[in-house]
N, C-alpha and C positions, 0 to 999 in steps of 0.2 A: 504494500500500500504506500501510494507517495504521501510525504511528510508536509502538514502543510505550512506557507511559508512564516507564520504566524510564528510558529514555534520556534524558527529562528529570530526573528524578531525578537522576541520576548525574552529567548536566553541574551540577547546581547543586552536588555537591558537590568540584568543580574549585577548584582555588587560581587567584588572579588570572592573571592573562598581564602582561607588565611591558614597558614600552618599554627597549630595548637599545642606543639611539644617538640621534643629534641630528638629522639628516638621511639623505636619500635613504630608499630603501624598505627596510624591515627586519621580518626575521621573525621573529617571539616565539614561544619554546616554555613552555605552563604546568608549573608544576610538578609537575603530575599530568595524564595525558592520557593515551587509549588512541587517541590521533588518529596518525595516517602522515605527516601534513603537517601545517605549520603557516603561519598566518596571515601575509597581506602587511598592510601599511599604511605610509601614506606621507605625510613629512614636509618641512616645503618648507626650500630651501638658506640662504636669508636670513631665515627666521624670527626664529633668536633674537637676528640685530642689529637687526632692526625691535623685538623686547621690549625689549632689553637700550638702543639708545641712543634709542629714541624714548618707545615706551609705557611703558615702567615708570619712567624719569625723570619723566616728564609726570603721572602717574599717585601719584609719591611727591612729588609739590610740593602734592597736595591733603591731603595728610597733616596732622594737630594735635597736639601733640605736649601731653599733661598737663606743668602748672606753665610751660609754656613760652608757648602759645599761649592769649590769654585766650578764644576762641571753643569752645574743648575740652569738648564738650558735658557730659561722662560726669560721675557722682560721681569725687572721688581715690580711686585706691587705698586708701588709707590709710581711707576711709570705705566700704567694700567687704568686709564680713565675713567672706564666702563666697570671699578673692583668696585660690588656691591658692601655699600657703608657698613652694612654686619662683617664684613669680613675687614675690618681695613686693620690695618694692622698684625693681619697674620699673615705669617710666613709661607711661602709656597712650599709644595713636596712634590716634585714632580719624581714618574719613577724612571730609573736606569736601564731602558730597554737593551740599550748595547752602548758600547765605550763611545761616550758622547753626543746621545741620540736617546730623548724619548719620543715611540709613538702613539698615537692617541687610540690606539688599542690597549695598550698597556695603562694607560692613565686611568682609561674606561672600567678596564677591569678593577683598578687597584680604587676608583668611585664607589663601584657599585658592590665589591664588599666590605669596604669600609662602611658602607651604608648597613649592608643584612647585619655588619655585627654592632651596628651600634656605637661604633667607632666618631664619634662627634667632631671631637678636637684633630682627628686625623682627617677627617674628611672636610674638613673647613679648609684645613692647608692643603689639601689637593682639590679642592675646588678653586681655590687663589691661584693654583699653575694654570687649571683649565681655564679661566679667564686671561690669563695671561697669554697663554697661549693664542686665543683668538684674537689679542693686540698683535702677535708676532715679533715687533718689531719696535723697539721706543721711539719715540720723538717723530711717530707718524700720524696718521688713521688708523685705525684696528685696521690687519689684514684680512679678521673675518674669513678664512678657509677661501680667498678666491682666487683664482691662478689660471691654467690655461686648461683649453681640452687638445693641443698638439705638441708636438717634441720642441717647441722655441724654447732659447737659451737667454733669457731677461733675468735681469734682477731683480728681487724680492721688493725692493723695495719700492719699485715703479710701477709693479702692482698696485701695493699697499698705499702709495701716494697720489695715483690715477694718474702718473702718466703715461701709462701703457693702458688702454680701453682694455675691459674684461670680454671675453669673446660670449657671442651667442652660446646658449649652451651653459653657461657655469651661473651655476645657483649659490649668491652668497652674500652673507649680509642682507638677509632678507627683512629682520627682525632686529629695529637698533640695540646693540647692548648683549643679544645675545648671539656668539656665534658659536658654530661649527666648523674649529677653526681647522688650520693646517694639522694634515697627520705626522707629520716629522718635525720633527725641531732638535737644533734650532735650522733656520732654512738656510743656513752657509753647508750645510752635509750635501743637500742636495738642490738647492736654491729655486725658482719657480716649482720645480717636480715634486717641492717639499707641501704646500701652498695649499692645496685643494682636501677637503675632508674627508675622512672615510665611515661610511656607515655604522659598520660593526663597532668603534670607538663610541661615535656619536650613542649611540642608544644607550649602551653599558652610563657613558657618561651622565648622558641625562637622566637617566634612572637613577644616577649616584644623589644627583642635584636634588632628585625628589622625595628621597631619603632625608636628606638633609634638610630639609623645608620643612617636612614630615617632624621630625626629630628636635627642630628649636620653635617649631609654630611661627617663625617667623615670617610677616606678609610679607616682606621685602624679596626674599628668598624663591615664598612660592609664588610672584609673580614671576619670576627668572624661572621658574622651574615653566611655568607655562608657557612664558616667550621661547624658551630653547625649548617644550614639544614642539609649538610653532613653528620653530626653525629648522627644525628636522622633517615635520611634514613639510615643509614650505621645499627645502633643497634636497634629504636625503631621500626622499618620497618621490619628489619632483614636481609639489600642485601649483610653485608658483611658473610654474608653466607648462601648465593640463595640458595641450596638445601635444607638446613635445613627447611628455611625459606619461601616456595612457590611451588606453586603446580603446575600441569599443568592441564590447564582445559579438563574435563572427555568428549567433544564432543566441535571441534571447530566451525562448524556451517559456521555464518557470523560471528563467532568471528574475528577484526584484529589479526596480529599474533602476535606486541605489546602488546598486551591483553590476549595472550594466557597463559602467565604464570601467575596465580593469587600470587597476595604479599595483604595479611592484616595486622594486626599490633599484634605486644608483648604487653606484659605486662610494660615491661620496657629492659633492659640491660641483666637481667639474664633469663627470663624464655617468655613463653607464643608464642600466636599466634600459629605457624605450625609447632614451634621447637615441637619435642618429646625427648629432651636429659638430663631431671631432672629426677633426680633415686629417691629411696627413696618411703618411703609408704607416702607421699605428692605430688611426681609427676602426682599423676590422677587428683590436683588442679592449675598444673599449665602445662604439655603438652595440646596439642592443645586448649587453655583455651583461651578464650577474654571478656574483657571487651568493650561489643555496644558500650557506650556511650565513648569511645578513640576517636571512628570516629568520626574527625573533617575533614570535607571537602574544606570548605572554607579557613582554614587555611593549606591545603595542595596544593590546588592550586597557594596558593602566595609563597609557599614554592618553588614549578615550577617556578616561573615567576621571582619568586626572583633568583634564578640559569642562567634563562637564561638572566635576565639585566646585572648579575654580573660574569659571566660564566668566565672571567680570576682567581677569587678567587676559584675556585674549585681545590680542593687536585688533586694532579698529581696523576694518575693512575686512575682517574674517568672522565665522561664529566658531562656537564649538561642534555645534552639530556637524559644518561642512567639514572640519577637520579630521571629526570622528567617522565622516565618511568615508573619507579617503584611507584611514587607517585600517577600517573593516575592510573594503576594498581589497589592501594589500595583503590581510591577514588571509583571507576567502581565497583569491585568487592563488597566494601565495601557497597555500595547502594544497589547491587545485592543482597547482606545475610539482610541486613535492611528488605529488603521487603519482606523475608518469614520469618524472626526470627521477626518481629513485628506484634504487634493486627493490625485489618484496624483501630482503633480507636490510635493508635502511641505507647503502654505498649511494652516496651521492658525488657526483662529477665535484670537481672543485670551482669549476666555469660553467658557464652554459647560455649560449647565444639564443637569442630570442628572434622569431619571424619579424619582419617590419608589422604584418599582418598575421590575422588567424589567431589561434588558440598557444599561448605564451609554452607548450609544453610541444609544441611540433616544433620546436627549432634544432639547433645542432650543435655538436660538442666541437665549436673553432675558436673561440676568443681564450687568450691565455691572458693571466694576469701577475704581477709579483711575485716570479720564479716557480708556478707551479702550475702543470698542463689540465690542460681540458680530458674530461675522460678517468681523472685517476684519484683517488680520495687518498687524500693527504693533507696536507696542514690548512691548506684555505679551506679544505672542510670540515674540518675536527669539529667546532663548534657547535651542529648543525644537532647531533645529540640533546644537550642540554639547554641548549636554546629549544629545543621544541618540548622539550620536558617538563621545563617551566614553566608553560604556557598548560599543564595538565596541573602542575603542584596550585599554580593561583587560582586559576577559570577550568577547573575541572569539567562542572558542569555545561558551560561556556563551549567547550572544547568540543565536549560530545554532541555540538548542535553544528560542529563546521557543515556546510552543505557542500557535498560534491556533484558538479553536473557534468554530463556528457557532450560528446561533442556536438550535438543538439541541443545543447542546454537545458534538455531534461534533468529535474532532482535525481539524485539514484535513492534508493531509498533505505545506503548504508553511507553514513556521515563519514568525513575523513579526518582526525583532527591527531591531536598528540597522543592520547591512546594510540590507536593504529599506527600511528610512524613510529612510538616508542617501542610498540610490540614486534616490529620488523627486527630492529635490531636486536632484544631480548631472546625472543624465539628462537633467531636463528643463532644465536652464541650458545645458547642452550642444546640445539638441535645438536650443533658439532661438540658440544662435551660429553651430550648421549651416546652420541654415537663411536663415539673414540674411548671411553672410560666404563669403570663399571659402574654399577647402579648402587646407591650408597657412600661413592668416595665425595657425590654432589649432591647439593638438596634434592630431596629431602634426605639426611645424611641418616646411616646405617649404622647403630652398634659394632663392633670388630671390622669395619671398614676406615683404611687411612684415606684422610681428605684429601683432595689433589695439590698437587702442589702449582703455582704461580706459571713457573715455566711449560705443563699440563694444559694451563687453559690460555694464558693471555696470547700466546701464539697461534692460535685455534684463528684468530680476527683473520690472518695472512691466509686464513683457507678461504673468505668468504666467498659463495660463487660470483662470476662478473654478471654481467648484462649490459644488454648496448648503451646503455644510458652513464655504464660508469665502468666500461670494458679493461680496463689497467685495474681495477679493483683494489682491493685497500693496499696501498703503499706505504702509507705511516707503518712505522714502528710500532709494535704495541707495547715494545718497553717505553717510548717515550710518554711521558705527562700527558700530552696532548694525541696520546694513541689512542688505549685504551679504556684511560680513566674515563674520559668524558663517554663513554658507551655505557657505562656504569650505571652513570642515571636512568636509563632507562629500565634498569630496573625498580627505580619509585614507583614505576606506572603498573598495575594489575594487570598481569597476564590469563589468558581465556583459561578456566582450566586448572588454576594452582590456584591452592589454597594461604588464604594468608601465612597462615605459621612456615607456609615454606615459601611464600615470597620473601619472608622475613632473613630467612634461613639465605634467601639468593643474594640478598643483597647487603648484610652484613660479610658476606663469604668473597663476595666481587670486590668491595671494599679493601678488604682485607689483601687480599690477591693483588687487588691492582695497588696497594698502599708499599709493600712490600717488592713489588717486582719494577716499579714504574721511577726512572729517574726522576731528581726534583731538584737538579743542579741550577738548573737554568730558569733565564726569564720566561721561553717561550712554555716552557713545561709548567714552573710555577704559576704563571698566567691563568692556564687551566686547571689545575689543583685548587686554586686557592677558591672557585665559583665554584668546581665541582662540589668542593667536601665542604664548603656554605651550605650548597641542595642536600649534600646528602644528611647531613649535622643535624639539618629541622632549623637552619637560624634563615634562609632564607623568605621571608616574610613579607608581602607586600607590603610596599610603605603606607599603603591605606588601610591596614589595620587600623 
């Protein structure tokens, strides 16, 4: 029986769902729900002393501290126009992505768990770099993330001071005071190329930002937190310039009509997603070009919800509603291309080119990006796990209402949401230790049976089968941080079939496995560590609680 469209509707307008405990399995009721039951998920027992004495120490020794440390990429405060008067006088902390370089991935990350834990005083001084960073540059204009969409060799600062025009195409400084700034800093590493923002920073970031607002009740704060969602649908989205930026769908079906213009997401500020306005013999790496693992669901749904609790803070000349449209849009849609551009077992491409025209999941595996190809899951994908996992731990409910249509834009009348995408990869990690092991050495575990060991399972990911959509198949490492661990999460999510006590049993045991087998030397590895074992801890909390 098809679902009618009502019932989407309705879930979207659901308040989050909020984690209630630190461990074991626990059920969250939303604050609004015509639901009879509510949701499991599940939390491993040692989480948060793997965050607490491994990763987040590890993790805050790559910290820079303004006036302190001379490598502190950022302008001072004090050179920083735009640094919101609650913050004046604190010090920045930008983090150490590499010898003399942070990027706004790394920052992002290092926002938004300083946010889950509560982290106040530290996430004040990394919100001081992250404005600072959107200055770029002192004694200018904020540079505001704007730069080019082609290979030219200018200097930063003729950007940042307009005397170089910003090309058609680059979305920035959309929203005064709050930007999306450059992903690398400072921009002498790599000068204009540094310039333009990158999505996956940005959201981690603003998330951190609304943590932070959340946590001092400060207005000042959460009107920044609303102008940078703004500024993220405005550039990383692409609405301030819809045509560019979105499509209309090739057959409406039971599509709503809310839904009938598809929006995914950019690269960042200058390039990507549905634009086609980069010239150049590099523009076939960066028109219709995405990076899966951007999609963050659950943090775009608080991005909505956060708009409409604060909807007087929104920039004149937008509402919240329209903003929340274009969010759902990308959330809908964005689920939609998941489920053909991914294996059933979760291997997503690292890239993935998009038709000018037609249904955003008929395109093809040719645009490469930032050292890693089209076609092979590896580090541009790592994320794509716990970013959609997320999106079950908040709006569980929410989740389970994604609508998938076909290519007639008929409903199907089984949803596709993070459920399903989390159970792709659970299942099939599970699948291959059944089949390789005996029955008892894995949950649900056996008396006189020895547990498997690390090297047993986390190598298991390098079997997973390919498919056309991601035929080089998982390439990462699964000893590294950003291999294995982040597939972990997916086992928060209830699998068809198993019973809690041995979901509990899977996902304490993966923890564990991946806590002990998985390096955590590095930036790129702790990056991911430090969110993962946030999710898996139980501190991961909507800041709308």
């Amino acid at each position: 029986m098809r679902r009618a469209m009502s019932a989407t509707v309705a879930a979207a307008m659901l308040a989050p769902v909020f984690i209630s405990g630190a461990h074991g399995a626990t059920s969250m009721t939303p604050s609004k729900s015509t639901s009879t039951s509510t949701p499991e998920m599940y939390f491993s027992t040692n989480a948060s002393a793997h965050l607490d004495e491994t990763y987040w120490p590890a993790w805050k020794a790559l910290f820079l501290e303004e006036g302190t440390d001379a490598a502190y990429p950022m302008p001072a405060g004090a050179d920083t126009p735009d640094l919101l008067s609650a913050l004046s006088g604190v010090k920045g902390v930008a983090v150490n992505t590499d010898p003399g370089t942070t990027v706004t991935e790394g920052q992002g990350y290092a926002m938004f768990v300083a946010g889950m834990r509560g982290d106040v005083d530290t996430l004040k001084q990394l919100v001081v770099a992250w404005q600072a960073n959107g200055q770029g540059v002192a004694g200018v204009p904020a540079c505001g993330g704007c730069g080019v969409n082609d290979d030219s060799h200018l200097d930063a600062t003729d950007i940042c001071d307009g005397t170089v025009a910003i090309p058609d195409g680059v979305l920035c400084k959309t929203v005064d005071g709050a930007y999306m700034p450059g992903w690398d800093m400072p921009y002498s590493n790599f000068g204009v190329g540094s310039m333009g923002s990158a999505t996956d920073g940005d959201e981690d970031a603003v998330t951190g930002i609304i943590y932070l607002a959340e946590a001092t009740g400060d207005e000042e704060i959460r009107e920044y937190a609303v102008k940078s969602i703004t500024a993220f649908v405005l550039e990383d989205l692409g609405y301030a310039n819809a045509t560019l930026n979105s499509r209309p769908v090739p057959h409406t079906g039971d599509i709503p009509e809310s839904q009938q213009t598809m929006y995914l997401w950019r690269g960042g500020s200058c390039w990507g997603g549905y634009d086609t306005s980069s010239p150049g013999t590099n523009g076939a790496n960066r028109n219709l070009c995405i990076n899966p693992a951007y999609f963050s669901p659950g943090q775009w749904r608080l991005f909505r919800d956060y708009l409409k609790a604060h909807s007087k803070y929104v920039p004149r000349g937008f509402t919240a509603e329209e903003l929340g449209t274009v969010l759902d849009s990308a959330i809908v849609w964005g689920y939609n291309t998941l489920n053909r551009i991914s294996c059933d077992n979760g291997l997503v491409s690292n890239w993935w080119t998009l038709p000018d025209q037609g249904w955003p999941w008929d395109g093809s595996l040719s645009c490469a990006n930032s050292g890693t190809s089209a076609g092979a899951y590896y580090s541009d994908a790592s994320r794509i796990p716990w970013r959609v996992a997320l999106d079950y731990l908040w709006y569980p409910e929410e989740t389970a209402q994604t609508p998938l249509y076909n290519d007639k834009g008929k409903l199907s009348s089984t949803p596709f949401g993070a459920v399903e995408y989390s159970n792709r990869w659970a299942t099939s990690w599970l699948s291959l230790i059944a089949d390789s092991q005996p029955a008892g050495a894995y949950p649900p575990f056996a008396d006189g049976v020895q547990k498997l060991r690390n090297d047993q399972v986390l190598p298991l990911l390098s079997d997973l089968a390919t498919c056309d959509a991601c035929p080089d198949g998982f390439m990462a490492s699964p000893w590294n941080g950003w291999g294995a661990y982040p597939v972990v999460t997916a086992f928060q999510v209830p699998m068809p079939g198993v019973d809690a006590s041995t979901m509990q049993e899977w996902v304490d045991f993966m923890d564990e496995l991946a806590f002990a087998g998985c390096t955590h030397a590095q930036y790129f590895d702790l990056g991911q560590e430090v969110i993962v074992s946030s999710m898996l801890s139980g501190i991961a909390v909507s800041p709308l609680a």
